[in-house]
C-alpha positions in Angstrom: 31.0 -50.7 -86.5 31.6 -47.8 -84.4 29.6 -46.4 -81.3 28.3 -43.7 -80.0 30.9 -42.1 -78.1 30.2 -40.5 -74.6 32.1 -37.1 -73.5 30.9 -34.6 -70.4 31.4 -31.0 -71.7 28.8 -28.8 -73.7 27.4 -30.2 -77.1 27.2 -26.2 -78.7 31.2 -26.6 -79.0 32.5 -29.6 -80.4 36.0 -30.4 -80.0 36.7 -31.9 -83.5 37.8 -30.9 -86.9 35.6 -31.2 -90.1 32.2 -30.5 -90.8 29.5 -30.8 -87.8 25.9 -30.5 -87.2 24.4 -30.3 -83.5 21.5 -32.0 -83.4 18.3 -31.5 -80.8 14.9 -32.3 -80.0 12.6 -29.5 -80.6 8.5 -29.6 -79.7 5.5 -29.7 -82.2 3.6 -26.1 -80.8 6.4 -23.2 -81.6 8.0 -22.7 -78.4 11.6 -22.2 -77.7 12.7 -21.3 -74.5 13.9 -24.1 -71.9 16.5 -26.7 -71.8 19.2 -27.2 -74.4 17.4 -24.4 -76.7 18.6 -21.6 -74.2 22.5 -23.3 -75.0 21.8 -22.8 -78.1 20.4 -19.2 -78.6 23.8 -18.1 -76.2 25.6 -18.8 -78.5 23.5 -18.2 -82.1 20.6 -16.8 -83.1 19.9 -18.1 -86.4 18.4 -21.5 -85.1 15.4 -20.1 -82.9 14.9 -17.7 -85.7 14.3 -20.1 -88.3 12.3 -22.2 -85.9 10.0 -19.7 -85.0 9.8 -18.8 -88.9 9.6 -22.1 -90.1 6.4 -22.7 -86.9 5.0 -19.6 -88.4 4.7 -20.7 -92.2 4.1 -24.3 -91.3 0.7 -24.1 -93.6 3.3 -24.1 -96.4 6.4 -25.8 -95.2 7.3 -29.6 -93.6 6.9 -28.3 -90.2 5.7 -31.6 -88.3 6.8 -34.4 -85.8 9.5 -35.9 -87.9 10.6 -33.1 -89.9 14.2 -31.8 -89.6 15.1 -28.1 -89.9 19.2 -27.5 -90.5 20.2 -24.3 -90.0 23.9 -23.1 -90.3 25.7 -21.2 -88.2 29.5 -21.1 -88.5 31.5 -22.6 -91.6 30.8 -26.5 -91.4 28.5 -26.3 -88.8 25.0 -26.1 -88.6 22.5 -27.0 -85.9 19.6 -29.7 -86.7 16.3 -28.8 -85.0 13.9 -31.9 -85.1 10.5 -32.5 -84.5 10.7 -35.2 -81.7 8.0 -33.6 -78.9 4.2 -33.3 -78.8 3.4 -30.2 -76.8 5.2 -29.3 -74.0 3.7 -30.7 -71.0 3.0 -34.7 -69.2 -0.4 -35.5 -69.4 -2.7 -38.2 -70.2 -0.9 -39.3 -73.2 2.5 -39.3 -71.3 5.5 -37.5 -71.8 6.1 -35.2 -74.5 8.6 -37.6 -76.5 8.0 -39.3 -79.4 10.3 -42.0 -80.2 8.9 -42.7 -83.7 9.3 -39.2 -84.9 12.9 -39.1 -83.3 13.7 -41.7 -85.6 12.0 -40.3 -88.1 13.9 -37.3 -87.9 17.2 -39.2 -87.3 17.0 -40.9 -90.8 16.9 -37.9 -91.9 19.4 -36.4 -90.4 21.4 -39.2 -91.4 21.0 -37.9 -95.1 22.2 -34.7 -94.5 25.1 -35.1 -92.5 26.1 -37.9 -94.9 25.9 -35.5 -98.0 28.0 -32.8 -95.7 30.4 -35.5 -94.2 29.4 -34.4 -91.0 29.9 -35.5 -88.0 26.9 -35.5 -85.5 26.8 -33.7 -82.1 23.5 -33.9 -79.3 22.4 -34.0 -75.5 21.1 -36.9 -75.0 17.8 -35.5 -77.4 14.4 -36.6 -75.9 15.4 -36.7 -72.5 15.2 -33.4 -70.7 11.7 -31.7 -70.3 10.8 -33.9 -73.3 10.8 -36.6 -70.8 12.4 -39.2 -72.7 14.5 -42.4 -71.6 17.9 -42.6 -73.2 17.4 -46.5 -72.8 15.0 -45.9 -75.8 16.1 -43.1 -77.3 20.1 -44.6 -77.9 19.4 -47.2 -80.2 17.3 -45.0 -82.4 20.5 -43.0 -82.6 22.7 -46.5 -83.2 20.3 -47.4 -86.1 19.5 -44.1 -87.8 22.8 -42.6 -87.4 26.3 -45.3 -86.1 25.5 -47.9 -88.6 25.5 -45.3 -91.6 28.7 -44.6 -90.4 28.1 -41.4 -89.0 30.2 -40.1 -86.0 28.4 -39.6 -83.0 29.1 -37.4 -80.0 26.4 -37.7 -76.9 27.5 -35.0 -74.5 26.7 -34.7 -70.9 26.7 -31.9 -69.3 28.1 -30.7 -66.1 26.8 -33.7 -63.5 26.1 -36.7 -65.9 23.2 -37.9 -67.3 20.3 -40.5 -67.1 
């Protein structure tokens, strides 16, 4: 079995050939504007679009902790917004993160990248102002997504990581 494989540089530009999705933690509440989201927006504007969109007509649509949105943006790549934070803020019930709807989402993630024989490309999701711990988050990534045989690409960016 293979493993997740570790690179510093920015997850918005993977370095290999074939069809890719870039994967990322998004919140519950509609908002998009800090962390790896601003990355993303540089460079495309299609996934905070169809966020916003798909928050807007959530009455009608799958929009909840769990669900994952893929959205492409260049020829064989598109860019997987999941459901993996309540809210926005630390409170009194903890961080933001939700492990079980990041593995939620994983699985299906896994689904999709396997009918697109993608290859899968993240931060370490859950851990920035979600306030995840990679110690948790990384084996939800192992099962939902290496042991499918999915390849998978945790970048870290400038400085390292947790």
């Amino acid at each position: 079995m293979s493993e997740i494989m570790y690179v510093r540089g920015d997850a918005t530009v993977p370095s290999v050939k074939g069809a890719k999705v870039i994967a990322h933690v998004c919140n519950d509440l509609g908002g998009w504007g800090k962390g790896f989201v601003l990355a993303l927006s540089r460079r495309w504007p299609e996934p905070e679009a169809a966020y916003r969109a798909w928050h807007r007509d959530r009455a009608r649509n799958d929009f909840a902790l769990g669900a994952v949105q893929l959205v492409p943006v260049a020829p064989q790549v598109w860019v997987a917004n999941m459901i993996g934070q309540r809210g926005i803020r630390t409170g009194s019930k903890g961080a933001p993160v939700r492990y079980e709807a990041i593995g939620t989402a994983l699985g299906r993630l896994a689904g999709e990248a396997s009918e697109r024989g993608a290859s899968v490309h993240m931060p370490r999701i859950g851990c920035g102002l979600a306030g995840g711990k990679w110690s948790r988050v990384e084996p939800l990534v192992t099962d939902r997504l290496v042991r499918r045989g999915i390849a998978v690409t945790v970048y870290d960016h400038g400085g390292g990581g947790a």
